[in-house]
C-alpha positions in Angstrom: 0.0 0.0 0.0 1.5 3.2 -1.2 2.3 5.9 1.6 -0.6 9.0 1.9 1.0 11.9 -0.1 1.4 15.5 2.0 2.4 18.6 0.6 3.6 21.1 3.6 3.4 24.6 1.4 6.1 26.9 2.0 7.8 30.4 1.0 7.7 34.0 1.7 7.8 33.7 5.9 6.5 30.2 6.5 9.1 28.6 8.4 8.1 25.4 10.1 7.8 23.3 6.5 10.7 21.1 7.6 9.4 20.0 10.8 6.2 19.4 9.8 7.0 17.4 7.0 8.9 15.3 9.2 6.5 15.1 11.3 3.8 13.7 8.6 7.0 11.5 7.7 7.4 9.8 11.4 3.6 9.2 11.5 3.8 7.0 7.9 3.0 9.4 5.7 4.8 11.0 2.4 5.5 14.4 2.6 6.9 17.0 0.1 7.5 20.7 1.0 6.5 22.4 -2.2 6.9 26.2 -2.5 3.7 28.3 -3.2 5.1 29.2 -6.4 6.2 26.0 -7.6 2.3 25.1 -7.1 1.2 28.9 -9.2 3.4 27.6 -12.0 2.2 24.1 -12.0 5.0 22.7 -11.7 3.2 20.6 -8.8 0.0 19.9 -8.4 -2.7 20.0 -5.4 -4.8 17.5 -6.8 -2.3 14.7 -6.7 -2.0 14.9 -2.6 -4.4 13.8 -0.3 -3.4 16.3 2.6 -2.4 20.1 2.6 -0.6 21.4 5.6 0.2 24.8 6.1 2.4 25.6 9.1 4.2 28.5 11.1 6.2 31.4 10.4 5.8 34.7 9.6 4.5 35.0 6.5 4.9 38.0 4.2 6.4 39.6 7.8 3.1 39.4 9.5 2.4 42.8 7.7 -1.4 43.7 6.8 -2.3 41.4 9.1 -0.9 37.8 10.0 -1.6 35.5 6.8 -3.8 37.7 5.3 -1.2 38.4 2.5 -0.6 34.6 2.4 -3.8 33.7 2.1 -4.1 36.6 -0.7 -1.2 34.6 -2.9 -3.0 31.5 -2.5 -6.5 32.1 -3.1 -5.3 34.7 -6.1 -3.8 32.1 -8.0 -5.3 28.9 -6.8 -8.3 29.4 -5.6 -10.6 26.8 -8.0 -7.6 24.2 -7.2 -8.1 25.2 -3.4 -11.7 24.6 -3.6 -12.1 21.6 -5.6 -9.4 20.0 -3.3 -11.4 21.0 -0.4 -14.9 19.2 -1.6 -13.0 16.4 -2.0 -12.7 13.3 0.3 -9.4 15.1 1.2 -7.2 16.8 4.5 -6.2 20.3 5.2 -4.7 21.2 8.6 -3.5 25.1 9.2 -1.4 25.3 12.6 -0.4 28.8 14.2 0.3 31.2 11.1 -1.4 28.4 8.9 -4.6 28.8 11.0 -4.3 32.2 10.1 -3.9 31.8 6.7 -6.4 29.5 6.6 -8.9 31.2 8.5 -8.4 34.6 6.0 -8.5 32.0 2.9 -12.2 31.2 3.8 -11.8 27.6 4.6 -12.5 28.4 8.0 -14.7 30.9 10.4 -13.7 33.4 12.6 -10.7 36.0 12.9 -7.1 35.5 15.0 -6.3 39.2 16.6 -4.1 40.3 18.9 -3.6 38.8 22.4 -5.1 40.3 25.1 -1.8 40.7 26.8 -0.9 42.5 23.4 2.6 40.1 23.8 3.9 37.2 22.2 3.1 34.0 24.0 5.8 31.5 24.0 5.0 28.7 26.4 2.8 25.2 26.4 -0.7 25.2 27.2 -3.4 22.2 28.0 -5.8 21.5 25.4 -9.3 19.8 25.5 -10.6 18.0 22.2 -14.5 18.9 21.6 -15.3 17.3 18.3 -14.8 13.9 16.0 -12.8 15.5 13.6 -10.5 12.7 11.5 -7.1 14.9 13.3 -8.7 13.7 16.3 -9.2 11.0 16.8 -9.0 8.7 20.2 -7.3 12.0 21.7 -8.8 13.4 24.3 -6.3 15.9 25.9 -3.1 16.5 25.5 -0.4 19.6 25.8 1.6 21.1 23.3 3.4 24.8 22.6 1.8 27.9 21.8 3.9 30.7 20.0 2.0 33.6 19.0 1.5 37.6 19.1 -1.9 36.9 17.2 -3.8 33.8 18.4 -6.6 35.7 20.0 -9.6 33.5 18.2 -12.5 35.8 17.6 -16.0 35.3 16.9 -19.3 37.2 17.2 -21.9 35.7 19.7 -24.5 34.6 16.5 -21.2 33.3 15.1 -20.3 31.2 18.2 -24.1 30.0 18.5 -23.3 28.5 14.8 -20.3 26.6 15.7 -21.6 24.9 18.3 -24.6 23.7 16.8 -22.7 22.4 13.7 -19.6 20.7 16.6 -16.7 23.1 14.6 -15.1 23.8 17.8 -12.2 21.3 17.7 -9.7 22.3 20.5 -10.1 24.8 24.0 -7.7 25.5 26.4 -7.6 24.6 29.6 -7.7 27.3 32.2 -6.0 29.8 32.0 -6.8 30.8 29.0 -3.6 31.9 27.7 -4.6 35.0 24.6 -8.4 35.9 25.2 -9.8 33.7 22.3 -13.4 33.5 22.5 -15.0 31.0 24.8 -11.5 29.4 25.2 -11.0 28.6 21.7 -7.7 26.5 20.4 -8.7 25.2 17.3 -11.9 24.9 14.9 -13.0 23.1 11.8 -14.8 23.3 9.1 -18.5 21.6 9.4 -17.0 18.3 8.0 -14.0 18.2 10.6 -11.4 17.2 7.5 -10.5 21.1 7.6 -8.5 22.0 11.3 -6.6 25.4 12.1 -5.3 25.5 15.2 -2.8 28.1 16.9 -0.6 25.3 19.0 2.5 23.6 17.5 1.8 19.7 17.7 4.7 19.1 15.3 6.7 20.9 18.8 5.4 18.0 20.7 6.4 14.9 18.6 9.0 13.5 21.4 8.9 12.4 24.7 11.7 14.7 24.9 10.0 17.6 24.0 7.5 18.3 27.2 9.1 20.9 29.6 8.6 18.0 32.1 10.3 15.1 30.5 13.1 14.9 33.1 10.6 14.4 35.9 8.4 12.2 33.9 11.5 10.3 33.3 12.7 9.4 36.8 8.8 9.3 37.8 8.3 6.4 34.8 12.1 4.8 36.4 11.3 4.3 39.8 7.9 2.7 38.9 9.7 0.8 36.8 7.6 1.4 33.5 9.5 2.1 30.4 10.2 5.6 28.8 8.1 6.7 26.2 9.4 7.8 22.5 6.4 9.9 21.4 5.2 12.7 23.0 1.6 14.1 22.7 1.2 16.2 19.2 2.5 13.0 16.8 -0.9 11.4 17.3 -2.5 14.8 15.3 -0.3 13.2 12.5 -1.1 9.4 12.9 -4.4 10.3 12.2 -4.3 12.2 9.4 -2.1 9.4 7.6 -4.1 6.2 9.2 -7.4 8.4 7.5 -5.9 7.0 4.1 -4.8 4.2 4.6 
């Protein structure tokens, strides 16, 4: 059975193309980092992958906005491609400045603004799953990084009342809510859950190695004599979207 093909997009600020690839890579997947222009010119083309990832950076410099000029390139140029891929039985994931991108694309509701501490976070947070989407399945909670100046998920009351009703919230924090994002919102989906933006960093989670806590986790797991895990928390987001193909 032939590996699930990913293309990680990249170019012009996008700057976590190699780690996520690897990441879709460690979970059994096939992953190609493809520039956005390579994709323009045709040189390679959407329709022959089954999942589209679009991870972090600082696209374009953040500037009008972040990925609103990103999401401009994309949908300028590629927008039927986009679209068709989309509709089909296929897998988009958007994660910190992807979700952004995303999210001014179309693909998905709301707006990212500003933190309420008007900073940039840099730190892990606890996340709760609310929804069956395919990136999530058999996880429950789990903690990863955050590492954003504009992760503040925003959306009007009437807006909210919609997302509920159709399940589109995927991810909340658990308290404390670390940016002000609307009714403690992580991560959302479109109404068919194959479309997730989220503002944490699960490709920063891969390895047991990874959580800030690994050291005491390690001599905690030692003396009960249990052996050390490999994998840390955020590979499963990956394991899923390659085991949804295969």
């Amino acid at each position: 059975m032939s590996k699930p093909k990913v293309l990680v997009i990249s170019g012009y600020g996008l700057n976590c193309e190699t780690e996520t690839a690897f990441a879709f890579e460690l979970a059994g997947g096939k992953a190609d980092i493809v520039h956005v222009n390579d994709l323009i010119a045709g040189t390679k083309r959407l329709k022959d992958y089954q999942i589209l990832a679009i991870g972090g950076g600082f696209a374009y410099g953040d500037d009008t906005g972040s990925g609103r000029a990103y999401a401009n390139k994309l949908m300028n140029h590629l927008s039927t491609e986009v679209k068709q891929f989309c509709a089909a039985d296929k897998l988009v994931i958007g994660i910190c400045n992807g979700f952004q991108v995303v999210v001014h694309a179309g693909l998905l509701p709301g707006a990212l603004v500003h933190n309420q501490s008007a900073r940039y976070l840099d730190r892990w947070v606890n996340l709760k799953v609310e929804n069956d989407s395919p990136w999530l399945k058999s996880i429950t909670t789990l903690a990863v990084p955050i590492a954003h100046g504009e992760g503040n998920f925003y959306v009007a009351p009437s807006q909210l009342k919609i997302l509920k009703q159709n399940h589109q919230i995927a991810l909340r924090y658990l308290p404390p809510n670390p940016n002000g994002s609307t009714d403690n919102i992580a991560g959302v989906t479109d109404k068919t859950g194959r479309i997730l933006g989220l503002m944490p960093h699960p490709e920063r989670a891969m390895f047991f190695t990874h959580l800030p806590n690994w050291p005491l986790l390690k001599e905690q797991h030692l003396r009960a004599g249990q052996p050390l895990p490999k994998f840390g928390p955020g590979l499963q987001i990956f394991q899923n979207g390659i085991q949804y193909f295969l």
